[in-house]
mmCIF file of the N, C-alpha and C atoms, coordinates in Angstrom:
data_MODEL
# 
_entry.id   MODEL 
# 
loop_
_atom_site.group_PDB 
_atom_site.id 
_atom_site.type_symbol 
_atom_site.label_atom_id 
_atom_site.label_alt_id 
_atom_site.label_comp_id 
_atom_site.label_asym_id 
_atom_site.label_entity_id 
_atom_site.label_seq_id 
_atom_site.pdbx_PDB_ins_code 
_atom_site.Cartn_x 
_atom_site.Cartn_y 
_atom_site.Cartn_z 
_atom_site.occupancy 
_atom_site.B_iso_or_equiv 
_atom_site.pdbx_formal_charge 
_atom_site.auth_seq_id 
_atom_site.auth_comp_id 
_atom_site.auth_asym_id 
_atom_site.auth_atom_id 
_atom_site.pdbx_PDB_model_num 
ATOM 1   N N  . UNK A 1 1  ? 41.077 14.266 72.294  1.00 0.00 ? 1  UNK A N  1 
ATOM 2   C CA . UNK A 1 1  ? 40.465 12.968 72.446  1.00 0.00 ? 1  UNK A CA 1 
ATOM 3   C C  . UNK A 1 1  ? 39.877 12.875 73.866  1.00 0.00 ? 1  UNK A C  1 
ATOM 4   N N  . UNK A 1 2  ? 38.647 12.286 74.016  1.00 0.00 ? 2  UNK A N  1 
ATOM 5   C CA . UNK A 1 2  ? 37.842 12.894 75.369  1.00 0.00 ? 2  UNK A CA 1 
ATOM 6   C C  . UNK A 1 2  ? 38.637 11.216 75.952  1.00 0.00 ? 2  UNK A C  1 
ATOM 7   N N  . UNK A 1 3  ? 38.525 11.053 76.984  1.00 0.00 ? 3  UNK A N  1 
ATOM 8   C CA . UNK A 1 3  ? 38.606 9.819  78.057  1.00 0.00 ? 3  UNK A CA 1 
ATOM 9   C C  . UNK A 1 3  ? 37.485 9.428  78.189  1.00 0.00 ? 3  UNK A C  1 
ATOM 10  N N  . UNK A 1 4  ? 37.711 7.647  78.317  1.00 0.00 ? 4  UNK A N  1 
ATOM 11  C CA . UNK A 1 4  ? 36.836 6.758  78.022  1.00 0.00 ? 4  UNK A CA 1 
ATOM 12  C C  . UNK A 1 4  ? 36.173 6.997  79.675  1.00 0.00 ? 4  UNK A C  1 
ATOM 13  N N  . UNK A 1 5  ? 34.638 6.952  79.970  1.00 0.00 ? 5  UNK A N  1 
ATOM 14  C CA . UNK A 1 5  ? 34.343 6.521  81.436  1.00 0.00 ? 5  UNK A CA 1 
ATOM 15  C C  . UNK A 1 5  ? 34.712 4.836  81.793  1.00 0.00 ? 5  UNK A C  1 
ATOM 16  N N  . UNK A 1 6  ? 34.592 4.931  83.076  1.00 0.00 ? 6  UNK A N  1 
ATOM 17  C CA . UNK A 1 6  ? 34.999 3.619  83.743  1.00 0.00 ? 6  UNK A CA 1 
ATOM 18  C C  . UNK A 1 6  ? 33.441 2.714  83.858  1.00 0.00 ? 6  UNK A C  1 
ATOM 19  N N  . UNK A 1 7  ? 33.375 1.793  83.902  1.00 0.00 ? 7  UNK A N  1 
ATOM 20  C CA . UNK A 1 7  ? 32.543 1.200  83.617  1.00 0.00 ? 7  UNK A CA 1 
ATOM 21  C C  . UNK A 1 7  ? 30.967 1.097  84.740  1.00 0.00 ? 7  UNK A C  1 
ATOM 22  N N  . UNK A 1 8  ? 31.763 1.253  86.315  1.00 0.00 ? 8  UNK A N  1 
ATOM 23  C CA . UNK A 1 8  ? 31.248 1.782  87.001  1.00 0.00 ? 8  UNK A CA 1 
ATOM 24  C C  . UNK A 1 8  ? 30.451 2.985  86.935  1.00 0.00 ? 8  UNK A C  1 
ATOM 25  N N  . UNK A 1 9  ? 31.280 3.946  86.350  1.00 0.00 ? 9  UNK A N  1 
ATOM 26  C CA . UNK A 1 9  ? 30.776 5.381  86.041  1.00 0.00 ? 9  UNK A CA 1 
ATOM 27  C C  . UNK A 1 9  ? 29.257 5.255  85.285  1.00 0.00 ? 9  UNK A C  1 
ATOM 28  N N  . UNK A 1 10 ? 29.487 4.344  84.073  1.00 0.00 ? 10 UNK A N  1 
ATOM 29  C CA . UNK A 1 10 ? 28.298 3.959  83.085  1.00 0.00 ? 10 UNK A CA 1 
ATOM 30  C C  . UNK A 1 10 ? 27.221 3.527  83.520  1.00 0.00 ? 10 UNK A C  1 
ATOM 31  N N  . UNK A 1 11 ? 27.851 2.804  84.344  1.00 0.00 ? 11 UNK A N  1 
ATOM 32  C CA . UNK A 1 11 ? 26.612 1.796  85.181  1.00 0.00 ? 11 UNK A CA 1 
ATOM 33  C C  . UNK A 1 11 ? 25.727 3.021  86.076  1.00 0.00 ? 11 UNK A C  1 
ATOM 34  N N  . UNK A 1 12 ? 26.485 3.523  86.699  1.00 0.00 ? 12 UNK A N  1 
ATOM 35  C CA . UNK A 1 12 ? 25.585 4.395  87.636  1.00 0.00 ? 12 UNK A CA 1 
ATOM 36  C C  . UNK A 1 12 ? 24.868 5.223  87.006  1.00 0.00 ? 12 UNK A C  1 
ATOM 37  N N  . UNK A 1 13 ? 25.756 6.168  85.916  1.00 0.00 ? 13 UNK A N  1 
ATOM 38  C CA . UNK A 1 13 ? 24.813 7.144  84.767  1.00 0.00 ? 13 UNK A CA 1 
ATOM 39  C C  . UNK A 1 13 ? 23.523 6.295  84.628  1.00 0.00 ? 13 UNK A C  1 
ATOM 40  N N  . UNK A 1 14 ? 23.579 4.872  83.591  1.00 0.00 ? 14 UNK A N  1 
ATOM 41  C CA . UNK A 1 14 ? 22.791 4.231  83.139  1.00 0.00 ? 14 UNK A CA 1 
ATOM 42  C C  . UNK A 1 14 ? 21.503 4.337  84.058  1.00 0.00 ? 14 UNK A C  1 
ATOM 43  N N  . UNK A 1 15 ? 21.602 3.597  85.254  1.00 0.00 ? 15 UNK A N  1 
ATOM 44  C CA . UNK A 1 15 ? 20.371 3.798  86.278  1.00 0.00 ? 15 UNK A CA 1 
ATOM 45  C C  . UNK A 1 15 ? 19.962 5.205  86.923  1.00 0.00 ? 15 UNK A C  1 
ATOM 46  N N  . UNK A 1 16 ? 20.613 5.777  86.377  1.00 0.00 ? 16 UNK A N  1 
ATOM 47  C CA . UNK A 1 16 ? 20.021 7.663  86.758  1.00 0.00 ? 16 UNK A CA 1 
ATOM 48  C C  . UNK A 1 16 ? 19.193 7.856  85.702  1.00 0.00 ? 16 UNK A C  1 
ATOM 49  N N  . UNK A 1 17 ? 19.403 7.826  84.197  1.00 0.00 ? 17 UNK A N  1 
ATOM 50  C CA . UNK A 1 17 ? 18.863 8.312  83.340  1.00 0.00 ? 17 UNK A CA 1 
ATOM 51  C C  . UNK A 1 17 ? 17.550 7.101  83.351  1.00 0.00 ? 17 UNK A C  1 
ATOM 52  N N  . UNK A 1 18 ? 17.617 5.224  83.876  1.00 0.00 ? 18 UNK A N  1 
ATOM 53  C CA . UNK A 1 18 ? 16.716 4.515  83.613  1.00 0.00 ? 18 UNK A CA 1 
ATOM 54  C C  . UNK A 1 18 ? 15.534 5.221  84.776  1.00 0.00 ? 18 UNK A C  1 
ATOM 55  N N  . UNK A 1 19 ? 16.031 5.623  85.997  1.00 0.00 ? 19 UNK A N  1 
ATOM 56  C CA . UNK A 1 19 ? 15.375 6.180  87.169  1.00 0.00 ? 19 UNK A CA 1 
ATOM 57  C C  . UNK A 1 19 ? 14.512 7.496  86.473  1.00 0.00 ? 19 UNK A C  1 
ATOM 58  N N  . UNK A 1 20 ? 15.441 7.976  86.190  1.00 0.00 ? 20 UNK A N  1 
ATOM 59  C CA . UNK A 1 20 ? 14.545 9.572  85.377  1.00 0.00 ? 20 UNK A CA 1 
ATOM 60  C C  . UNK A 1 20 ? 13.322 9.172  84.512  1.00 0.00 ? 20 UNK A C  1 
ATOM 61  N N  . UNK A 1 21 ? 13.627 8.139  83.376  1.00 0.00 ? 21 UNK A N  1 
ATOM 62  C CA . UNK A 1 21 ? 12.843 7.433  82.663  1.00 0.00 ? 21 UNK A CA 1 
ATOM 63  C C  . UNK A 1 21 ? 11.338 7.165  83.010  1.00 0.00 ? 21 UNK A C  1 
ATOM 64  N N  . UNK A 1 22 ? 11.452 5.980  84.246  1.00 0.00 ? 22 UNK A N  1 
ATOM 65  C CA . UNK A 1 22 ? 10.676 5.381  85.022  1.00 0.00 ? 22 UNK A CA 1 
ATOM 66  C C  . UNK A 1 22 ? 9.590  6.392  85.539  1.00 0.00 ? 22 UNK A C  1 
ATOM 67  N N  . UNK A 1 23 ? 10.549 7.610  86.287  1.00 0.00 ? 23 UNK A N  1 
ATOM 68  C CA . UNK A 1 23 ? 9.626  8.374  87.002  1.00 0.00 ? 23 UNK A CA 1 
ATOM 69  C C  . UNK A 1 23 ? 8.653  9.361  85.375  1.00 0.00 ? 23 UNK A C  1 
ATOM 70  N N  . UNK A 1 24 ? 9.487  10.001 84.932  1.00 0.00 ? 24 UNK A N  1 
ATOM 71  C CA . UNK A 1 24 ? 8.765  10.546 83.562  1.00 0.00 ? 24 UNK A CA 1 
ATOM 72  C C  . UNK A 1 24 ? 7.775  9.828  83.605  1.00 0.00 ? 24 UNK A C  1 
ATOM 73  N N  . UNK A 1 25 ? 7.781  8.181  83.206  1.00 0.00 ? 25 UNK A N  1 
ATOM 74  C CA . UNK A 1 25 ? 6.509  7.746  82.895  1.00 0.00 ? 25 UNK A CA 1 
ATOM 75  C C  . UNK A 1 25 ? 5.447  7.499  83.469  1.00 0.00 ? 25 UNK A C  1 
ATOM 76  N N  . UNK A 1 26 ? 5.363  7.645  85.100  1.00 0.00 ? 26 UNK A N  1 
ATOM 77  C CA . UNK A 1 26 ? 4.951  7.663  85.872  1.00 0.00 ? 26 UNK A CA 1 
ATOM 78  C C  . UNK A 1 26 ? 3.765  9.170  86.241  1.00 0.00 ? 26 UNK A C  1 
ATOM 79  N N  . UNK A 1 27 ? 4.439  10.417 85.244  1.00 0.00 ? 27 UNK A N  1 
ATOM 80  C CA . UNK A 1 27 ? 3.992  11.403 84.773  1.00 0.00 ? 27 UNK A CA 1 
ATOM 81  C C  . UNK A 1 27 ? 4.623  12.578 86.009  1.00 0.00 ? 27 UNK A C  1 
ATOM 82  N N  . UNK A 1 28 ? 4.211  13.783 85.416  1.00 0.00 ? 28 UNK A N  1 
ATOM 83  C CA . UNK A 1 28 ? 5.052  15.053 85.989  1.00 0.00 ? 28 UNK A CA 1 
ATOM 84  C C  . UNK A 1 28 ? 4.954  15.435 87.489  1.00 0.00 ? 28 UNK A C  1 
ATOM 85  N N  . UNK A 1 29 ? 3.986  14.708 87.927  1.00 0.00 ? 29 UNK A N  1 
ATOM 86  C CA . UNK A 1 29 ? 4.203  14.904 89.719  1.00 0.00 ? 29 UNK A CA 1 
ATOM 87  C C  . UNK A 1 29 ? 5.065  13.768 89.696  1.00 0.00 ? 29 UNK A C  1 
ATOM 88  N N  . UNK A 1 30 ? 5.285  12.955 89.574  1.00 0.00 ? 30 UNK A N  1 
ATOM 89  C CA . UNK A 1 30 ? 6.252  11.750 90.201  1.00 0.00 ? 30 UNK A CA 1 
ATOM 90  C C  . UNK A 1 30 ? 7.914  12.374 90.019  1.00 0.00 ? 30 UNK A C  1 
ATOM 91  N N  . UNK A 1 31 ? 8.030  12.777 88.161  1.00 0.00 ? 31 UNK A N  1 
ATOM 92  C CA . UNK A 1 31 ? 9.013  13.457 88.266  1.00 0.00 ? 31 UNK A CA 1 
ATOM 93  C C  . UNK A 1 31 ? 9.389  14.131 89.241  1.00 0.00 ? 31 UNK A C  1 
ATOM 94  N N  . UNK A 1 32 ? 8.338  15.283 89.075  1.00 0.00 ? 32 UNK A N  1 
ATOM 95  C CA . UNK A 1 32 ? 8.975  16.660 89.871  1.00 0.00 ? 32 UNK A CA 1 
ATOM 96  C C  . UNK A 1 32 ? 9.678  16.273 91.613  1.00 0.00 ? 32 UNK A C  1 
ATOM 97  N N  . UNK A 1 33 ? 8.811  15.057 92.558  1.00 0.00 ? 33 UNK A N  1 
ATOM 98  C CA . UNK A 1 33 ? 9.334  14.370 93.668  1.00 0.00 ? 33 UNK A CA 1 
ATOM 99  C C  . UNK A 1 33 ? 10.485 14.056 93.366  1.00 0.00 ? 33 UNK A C  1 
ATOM 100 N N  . UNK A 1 34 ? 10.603 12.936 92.279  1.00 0.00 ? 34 UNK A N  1 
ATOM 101 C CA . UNK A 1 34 ? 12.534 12.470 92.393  1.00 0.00 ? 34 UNK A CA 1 
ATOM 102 C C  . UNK A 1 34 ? 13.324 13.998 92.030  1.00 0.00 ? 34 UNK A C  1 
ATOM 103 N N  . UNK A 1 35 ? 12.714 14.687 91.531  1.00 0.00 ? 35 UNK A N  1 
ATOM 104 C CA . UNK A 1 35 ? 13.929 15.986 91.424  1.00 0.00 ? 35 UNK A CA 1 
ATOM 105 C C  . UNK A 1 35 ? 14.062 16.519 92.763  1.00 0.00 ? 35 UNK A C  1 
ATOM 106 N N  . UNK A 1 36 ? 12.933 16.625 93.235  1.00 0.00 ? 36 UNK A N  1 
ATOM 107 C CA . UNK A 1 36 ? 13.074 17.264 94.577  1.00 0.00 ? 36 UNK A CA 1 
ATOM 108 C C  . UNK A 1 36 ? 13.529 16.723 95.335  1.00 0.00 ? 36 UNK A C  1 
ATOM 109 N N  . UNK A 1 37 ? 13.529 15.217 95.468  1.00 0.00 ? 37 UNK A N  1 
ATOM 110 C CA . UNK A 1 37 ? 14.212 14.496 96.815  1.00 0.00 ? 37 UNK A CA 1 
ATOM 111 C C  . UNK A 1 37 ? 16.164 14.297 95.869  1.00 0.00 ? 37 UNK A C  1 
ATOM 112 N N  . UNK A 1 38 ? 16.203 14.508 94.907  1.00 0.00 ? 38 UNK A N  1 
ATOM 113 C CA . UNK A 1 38 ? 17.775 14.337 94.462  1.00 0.00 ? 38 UNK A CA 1 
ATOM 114 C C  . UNK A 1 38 ? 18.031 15.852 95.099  1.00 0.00 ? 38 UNK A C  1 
ATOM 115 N N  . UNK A 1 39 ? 17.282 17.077 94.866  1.00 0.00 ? 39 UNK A N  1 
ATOM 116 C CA . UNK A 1 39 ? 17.952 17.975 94.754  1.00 0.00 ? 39 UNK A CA 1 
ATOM 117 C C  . UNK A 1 39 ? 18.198 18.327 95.995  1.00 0.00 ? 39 UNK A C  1 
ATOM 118 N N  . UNK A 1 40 ? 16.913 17.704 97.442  1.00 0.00 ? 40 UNK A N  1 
ATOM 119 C CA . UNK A 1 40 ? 17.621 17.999 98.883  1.00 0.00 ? 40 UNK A CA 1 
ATOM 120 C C  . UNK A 1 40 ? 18.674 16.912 99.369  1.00 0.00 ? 40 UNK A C  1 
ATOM 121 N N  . UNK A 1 41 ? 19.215 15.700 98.622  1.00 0.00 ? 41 UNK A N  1 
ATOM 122 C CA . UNK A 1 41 ? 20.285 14.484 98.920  1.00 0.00 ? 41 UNK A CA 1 
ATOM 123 C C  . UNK A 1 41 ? 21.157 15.742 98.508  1.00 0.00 ? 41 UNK A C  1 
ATOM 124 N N  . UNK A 1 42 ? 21.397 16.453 97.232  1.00 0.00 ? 42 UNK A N  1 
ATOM 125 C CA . UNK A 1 42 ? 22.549 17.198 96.805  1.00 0.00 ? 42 UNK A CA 1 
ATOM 126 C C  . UNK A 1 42 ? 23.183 18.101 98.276  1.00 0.00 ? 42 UNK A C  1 
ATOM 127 N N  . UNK A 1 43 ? 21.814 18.769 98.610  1.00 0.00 ? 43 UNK A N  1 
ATOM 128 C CA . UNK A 1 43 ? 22.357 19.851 99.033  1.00 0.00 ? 43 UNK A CA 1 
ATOM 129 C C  . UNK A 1 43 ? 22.890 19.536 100.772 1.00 0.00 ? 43 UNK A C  1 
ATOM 130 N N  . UNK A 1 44 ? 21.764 18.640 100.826 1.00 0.00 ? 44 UNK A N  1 
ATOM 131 C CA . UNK A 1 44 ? 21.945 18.027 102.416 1.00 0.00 ? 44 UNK A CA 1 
ATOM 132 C C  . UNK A 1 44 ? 23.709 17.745 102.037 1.00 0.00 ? 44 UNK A C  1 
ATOM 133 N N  . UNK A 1 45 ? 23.966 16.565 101.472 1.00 0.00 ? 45 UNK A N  1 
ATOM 134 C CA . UNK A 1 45 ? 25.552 15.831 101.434 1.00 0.00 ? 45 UNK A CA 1 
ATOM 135 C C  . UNK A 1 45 ? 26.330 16.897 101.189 1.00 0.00 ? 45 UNK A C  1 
ATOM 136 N N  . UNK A 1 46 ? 26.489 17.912 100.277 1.00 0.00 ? 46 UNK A N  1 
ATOM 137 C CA . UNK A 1 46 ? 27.526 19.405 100.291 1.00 0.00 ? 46 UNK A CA 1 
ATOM 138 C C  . UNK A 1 46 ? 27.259 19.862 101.271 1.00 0.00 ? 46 UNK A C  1 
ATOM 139 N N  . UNK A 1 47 ? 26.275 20.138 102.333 1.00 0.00 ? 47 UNK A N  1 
ATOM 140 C CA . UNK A 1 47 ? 26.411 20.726 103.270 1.00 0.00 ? 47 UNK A CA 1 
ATOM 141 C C  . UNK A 1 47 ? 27.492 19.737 104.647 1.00 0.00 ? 47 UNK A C  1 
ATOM 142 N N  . UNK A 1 48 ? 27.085 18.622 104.370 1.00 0.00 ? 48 UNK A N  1 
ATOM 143 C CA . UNK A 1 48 ? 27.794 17.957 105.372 1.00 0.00 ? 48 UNK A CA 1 
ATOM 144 C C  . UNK A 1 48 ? 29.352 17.803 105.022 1.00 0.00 ? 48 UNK A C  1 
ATOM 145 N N  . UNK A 1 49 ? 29.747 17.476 103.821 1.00 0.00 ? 49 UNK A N  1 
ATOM 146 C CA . UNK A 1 49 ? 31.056 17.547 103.044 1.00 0.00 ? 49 UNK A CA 1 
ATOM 147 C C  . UNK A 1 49 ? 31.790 18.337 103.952 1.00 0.00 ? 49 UNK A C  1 
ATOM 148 N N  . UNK A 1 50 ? 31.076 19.959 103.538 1.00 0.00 ? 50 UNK A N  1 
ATOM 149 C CA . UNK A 1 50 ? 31.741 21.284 103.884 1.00 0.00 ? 50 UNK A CA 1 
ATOM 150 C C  . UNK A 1 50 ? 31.796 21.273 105.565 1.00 0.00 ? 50 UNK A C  1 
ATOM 151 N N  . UNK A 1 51 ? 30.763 20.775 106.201 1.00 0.00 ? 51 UNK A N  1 
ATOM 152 C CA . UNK A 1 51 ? 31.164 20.356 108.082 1.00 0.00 ? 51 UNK A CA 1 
ATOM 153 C C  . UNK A 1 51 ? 32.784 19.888 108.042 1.00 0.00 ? 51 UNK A C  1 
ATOM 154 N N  . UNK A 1 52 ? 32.743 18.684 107.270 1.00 0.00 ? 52 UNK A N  1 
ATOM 155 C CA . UNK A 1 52 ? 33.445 17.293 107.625 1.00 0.00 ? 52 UNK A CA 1 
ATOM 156 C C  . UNK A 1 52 ? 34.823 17.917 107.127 1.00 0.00 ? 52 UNK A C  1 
ATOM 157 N N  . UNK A 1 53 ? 34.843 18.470 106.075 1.00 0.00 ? 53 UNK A N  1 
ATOM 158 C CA . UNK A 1 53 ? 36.007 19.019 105.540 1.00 0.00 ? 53 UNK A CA 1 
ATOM 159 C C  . UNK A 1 53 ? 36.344 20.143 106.560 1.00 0.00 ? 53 UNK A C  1 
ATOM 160 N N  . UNK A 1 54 ? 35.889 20.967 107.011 1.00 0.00 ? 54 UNK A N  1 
ATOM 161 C CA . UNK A 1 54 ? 36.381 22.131 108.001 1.00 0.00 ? 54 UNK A CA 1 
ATOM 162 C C  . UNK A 1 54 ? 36.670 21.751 109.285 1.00 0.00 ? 54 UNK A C  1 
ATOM 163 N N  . UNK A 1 55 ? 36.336 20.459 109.434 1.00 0.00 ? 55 UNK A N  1 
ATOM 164 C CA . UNK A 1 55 ? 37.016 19.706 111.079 1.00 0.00 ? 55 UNK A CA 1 
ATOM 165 C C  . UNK A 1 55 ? 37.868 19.056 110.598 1.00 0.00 ? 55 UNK A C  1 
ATOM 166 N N  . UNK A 1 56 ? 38.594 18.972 109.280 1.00 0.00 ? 56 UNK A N  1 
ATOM 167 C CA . UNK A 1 56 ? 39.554 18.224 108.790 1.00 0.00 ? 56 UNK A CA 1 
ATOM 168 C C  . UNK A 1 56 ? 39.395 16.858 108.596 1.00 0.00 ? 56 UNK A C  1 
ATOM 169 N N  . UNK A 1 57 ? 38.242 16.174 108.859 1.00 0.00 ? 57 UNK A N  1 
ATOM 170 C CA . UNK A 1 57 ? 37.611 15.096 108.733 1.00 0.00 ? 57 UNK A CA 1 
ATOM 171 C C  . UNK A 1 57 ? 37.166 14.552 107.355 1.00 0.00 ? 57 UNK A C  1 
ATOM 172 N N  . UNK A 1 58 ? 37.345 15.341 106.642 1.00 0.00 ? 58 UNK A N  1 
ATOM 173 C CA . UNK A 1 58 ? 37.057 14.662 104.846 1.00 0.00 ? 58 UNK A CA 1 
ATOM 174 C C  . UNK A 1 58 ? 38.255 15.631 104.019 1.00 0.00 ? 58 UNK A C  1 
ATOM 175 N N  . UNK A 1 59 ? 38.693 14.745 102.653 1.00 0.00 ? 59 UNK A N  1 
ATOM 176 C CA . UNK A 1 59 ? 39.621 15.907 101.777 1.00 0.00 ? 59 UNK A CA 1 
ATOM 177 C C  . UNK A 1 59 ? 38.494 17.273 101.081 1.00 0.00 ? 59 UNK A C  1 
# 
């Protein structure tokens, strides 16, 4: 039996997939920008995580 998400959780999914939506319709250069600016937020924030965590400063 899978676990229910928290409602929060939904909410945020919800406006990712309405965001994805939006930009789609906006057509395939607009897309391809929000992928690209999510995919340097990803990598930028894991990179800082992994700082913050090795000065013992994050779990």
């Amino acid at each position: 039996m899978t676990r229910e998400r928290g409602l929060r959780s939904q909410l945020y999914r919800d406006a990712r997939i309405l965001g994805n939506v939006e930009a789609l319709s906006k057509g395939p250069i607009s897309y391809g920008r929000r992928y690209a600016r999510r995919r340097t937020y990803a990598t930028s924030n894991k990179l800082a995580h992994s700082v913050l965590r090795s000065l013992g400063l994050s779990r």
